[in-house]
VMD Tcl script that builds the backbone (N, CA, C; Angstrom):
set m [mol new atoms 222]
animate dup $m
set s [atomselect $m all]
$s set {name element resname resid chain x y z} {
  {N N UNK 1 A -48.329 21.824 -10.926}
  {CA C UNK 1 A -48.077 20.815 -9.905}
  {C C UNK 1 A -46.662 20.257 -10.073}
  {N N UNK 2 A -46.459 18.927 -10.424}
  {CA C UNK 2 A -45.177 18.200 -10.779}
  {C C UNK 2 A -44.738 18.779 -11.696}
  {N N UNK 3 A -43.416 19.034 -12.238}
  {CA C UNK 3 A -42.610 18.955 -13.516}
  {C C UNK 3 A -42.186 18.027 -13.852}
  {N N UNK 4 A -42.203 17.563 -15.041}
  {CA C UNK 4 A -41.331 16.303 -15.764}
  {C C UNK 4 A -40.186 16.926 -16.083}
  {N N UNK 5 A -39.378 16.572 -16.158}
  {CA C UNK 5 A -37.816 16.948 -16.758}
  {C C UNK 5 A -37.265 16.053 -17.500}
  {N N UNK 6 A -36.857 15.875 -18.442}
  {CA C UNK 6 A -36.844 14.824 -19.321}
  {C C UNK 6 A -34.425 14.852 -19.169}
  {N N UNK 7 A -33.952 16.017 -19.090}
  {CA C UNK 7 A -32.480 16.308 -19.079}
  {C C UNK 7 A -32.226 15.389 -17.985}
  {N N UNK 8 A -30.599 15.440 -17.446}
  {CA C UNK 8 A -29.725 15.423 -16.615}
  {C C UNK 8 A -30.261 15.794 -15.191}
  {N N UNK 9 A -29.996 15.201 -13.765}
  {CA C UNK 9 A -30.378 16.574 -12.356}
  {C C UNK 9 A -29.568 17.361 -12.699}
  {N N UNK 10 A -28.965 18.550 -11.931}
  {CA C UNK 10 A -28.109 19.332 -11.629}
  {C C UNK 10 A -27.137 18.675 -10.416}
  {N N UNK 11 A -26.085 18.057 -10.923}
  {CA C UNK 11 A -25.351 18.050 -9.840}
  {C C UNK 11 A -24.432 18.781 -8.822}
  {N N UNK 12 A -24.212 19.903 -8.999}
  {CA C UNK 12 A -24.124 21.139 -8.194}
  {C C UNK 12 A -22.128 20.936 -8.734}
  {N N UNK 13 A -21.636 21.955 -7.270}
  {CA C UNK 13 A -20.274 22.050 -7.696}
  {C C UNK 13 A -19.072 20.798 -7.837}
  {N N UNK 14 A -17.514 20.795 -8.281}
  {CA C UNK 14 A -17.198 19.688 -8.432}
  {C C UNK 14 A -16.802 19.734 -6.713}
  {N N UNK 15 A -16.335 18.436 -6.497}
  {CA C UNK 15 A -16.254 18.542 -5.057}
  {C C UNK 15 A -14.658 18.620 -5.319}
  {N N UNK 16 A -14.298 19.208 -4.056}
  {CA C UNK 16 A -12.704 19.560 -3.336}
  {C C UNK 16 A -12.181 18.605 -2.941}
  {N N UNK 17 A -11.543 17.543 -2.886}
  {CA C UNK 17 A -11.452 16.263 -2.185}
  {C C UNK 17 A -10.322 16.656 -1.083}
  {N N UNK 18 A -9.634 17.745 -0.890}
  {CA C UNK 18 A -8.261 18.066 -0.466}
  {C C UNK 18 A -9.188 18.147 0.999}
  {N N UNK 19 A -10.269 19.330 0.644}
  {CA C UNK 19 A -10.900 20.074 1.609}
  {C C UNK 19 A -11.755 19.065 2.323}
  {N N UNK 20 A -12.410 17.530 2.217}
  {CA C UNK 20 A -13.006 17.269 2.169}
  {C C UNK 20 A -12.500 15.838 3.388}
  {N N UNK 21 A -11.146 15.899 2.892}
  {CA C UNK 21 A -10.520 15.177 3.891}
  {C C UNK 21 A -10.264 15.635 5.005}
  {N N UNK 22 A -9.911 17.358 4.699}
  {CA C UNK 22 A -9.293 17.730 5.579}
  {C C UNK 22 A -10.097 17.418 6.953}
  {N N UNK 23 A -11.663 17.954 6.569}
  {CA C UNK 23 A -12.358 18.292 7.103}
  {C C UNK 23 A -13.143 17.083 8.144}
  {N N UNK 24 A -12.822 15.752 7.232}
  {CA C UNK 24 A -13.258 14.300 7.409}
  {C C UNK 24 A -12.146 14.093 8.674}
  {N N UNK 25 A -10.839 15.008 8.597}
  {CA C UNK 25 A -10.031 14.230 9.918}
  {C C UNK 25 A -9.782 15.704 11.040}
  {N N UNK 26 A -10.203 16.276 10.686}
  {CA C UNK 26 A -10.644 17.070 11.960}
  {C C UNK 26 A -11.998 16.679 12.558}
  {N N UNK 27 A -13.204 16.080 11.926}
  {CA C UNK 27 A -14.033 15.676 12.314}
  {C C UNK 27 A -13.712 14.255 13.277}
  {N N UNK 28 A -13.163 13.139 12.945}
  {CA C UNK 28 A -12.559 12.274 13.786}
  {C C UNK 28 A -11.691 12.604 14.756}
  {N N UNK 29 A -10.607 13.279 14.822}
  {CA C UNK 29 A -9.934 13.873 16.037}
  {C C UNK 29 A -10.595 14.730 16.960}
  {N N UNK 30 A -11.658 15.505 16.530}
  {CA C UNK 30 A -12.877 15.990 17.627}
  {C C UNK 30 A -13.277 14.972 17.937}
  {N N UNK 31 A -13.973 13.698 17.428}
  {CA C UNK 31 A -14.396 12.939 17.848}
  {C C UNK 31 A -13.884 11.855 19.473}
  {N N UNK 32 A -12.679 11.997 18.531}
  {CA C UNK 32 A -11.599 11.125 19.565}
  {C C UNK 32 A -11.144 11.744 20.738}
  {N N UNK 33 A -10.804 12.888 20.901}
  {CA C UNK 33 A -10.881 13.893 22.309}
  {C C UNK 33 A -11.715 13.753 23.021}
  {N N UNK 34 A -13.501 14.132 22.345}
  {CA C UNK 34 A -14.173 14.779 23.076}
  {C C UNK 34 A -15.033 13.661 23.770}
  {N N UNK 35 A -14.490 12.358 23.049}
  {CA C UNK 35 A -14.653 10.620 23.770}
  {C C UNK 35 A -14.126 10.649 24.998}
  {N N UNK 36 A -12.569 10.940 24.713}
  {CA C UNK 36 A -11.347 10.546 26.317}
  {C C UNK 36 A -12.048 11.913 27.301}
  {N N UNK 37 A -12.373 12.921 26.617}
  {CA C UNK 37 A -12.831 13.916 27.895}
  {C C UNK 37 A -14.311 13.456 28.096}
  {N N UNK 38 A -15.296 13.192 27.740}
  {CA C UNK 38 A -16.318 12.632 28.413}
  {C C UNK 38 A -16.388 11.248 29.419}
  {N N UNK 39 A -14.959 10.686 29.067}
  {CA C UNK 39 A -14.893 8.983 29.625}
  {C C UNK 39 A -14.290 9.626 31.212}
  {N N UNK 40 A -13.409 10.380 30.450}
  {CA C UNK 40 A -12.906 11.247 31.964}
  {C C UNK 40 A -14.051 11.444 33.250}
  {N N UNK 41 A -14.358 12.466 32.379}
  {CA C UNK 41 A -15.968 13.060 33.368}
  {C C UNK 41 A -16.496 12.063 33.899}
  {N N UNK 42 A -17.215 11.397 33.377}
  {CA C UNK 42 A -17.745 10.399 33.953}
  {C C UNK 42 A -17.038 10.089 35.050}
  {N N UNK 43 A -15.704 8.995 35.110}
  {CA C UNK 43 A -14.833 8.692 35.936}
  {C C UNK 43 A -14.724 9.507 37.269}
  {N N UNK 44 A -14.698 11.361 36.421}
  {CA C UNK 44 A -14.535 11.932 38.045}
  {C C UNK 44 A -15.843 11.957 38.293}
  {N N UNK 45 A -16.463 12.152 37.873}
  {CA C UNK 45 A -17.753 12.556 38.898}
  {C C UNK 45 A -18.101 11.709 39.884}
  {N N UNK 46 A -18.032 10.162 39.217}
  {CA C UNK 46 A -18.298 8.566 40.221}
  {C C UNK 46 A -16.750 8.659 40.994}
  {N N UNK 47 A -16.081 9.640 40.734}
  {CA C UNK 47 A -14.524 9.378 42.478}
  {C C UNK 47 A -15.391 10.456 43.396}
  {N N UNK 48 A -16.117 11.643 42.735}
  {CA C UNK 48 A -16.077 12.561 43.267}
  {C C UNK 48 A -17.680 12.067 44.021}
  {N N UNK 49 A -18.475 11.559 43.928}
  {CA C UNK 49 A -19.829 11.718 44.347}
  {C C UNK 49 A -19.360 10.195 45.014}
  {N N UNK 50 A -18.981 8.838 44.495}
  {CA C UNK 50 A -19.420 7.986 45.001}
  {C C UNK 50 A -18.663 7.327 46.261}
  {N N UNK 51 A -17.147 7.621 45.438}
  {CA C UNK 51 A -15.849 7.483 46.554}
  {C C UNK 51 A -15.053 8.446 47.421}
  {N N UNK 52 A -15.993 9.302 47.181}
  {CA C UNK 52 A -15.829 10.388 48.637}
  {C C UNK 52 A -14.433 11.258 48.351}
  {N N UNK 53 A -14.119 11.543 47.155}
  {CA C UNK 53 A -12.998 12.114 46.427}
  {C C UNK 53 A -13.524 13.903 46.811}
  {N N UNK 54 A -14.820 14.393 46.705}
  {CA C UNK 54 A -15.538 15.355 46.693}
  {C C UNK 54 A -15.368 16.065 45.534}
  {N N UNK 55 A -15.233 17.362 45.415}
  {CA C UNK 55 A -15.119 18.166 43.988}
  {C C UNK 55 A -13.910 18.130 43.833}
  {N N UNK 56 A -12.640 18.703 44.823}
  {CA C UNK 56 A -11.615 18.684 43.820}
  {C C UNK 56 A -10.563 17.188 43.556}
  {N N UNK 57 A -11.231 16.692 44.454}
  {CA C UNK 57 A -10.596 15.187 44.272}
  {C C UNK 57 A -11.406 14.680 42.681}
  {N N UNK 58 A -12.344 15.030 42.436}
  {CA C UNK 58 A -12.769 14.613 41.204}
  {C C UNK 58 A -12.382 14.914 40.035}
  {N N UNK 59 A -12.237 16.735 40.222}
  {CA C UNK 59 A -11.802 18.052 39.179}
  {C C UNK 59 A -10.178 16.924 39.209}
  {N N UNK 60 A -9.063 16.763 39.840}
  {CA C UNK 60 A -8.008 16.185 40.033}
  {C C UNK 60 A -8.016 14.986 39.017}
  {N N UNK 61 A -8.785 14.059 39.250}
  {CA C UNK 61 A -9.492 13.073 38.926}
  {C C UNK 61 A -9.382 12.984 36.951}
  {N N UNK 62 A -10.187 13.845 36.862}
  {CA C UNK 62 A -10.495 14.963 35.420}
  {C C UNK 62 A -9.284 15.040 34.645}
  {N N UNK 63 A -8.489 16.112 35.503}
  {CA C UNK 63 A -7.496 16.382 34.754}
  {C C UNK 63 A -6.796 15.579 34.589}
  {N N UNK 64 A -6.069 14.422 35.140}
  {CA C UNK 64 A -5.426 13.369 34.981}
  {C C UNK 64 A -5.477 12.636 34.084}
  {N N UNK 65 A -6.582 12.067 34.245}
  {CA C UNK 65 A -6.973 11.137 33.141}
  {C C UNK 65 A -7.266 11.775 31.435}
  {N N UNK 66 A -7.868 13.271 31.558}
  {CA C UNK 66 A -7.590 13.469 30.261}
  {C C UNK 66 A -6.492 13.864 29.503}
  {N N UNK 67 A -5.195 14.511 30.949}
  {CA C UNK 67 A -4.263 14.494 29.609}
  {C C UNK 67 A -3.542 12.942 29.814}
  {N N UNK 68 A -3.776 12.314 30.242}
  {CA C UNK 68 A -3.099 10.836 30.266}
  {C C UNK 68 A -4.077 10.128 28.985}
  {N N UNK 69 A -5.455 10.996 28.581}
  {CA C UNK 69 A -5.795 9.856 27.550}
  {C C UNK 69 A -5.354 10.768 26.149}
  {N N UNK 70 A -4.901 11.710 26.666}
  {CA C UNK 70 A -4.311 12.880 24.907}
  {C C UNK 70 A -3.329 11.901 24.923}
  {N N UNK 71 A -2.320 11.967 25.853}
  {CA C UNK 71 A -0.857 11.517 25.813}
  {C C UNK 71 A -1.281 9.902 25.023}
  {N N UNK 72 A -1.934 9.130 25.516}
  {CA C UNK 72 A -1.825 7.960 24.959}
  {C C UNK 72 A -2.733 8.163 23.419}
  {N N UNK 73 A -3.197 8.720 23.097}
  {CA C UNK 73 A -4.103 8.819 22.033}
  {C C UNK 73 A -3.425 9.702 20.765}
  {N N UNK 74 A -2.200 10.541 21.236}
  {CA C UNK 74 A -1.317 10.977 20.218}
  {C C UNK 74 A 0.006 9.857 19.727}
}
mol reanalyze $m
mol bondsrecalc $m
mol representation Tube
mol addrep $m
């Protein structure tokens, strides 16, 4: 059933801290994009469905605002 272990756990490998950051700020900069391109979307879809913009007034809409939120976000 159970084992007792009376030693140490195994704490596995040492960690990379280089790799670990790296990985910690590519994870936030995905984050931060894929924010300004969803805030986008949103935005066009309500020009495009609600204010009579239609699809490419929206698609327009889209593109604008997301590279206007890269530009401000770099």
């Amino acid at each position: 059933m159970s084992e007792h272990h009376s030693g140490p756990a195994e704490t596995g490998a040492p960690m990379n801290y280089n790799e670990h950051e790296k990985t910690y700020d590519l994870f936030i900069a995905a984050t931060k994009y894929s924010t300004v391109f969803l805030v986008a979307l949103l935005i066009a879809m309500a020009a495009g469905f609600f204010a009579g913009a239609g699809f490419f007034g929206g698609l327009i809409v889209l593109i604008v605002l997301t590279f206007a939120g890269i530009f401000l976000l770099r």
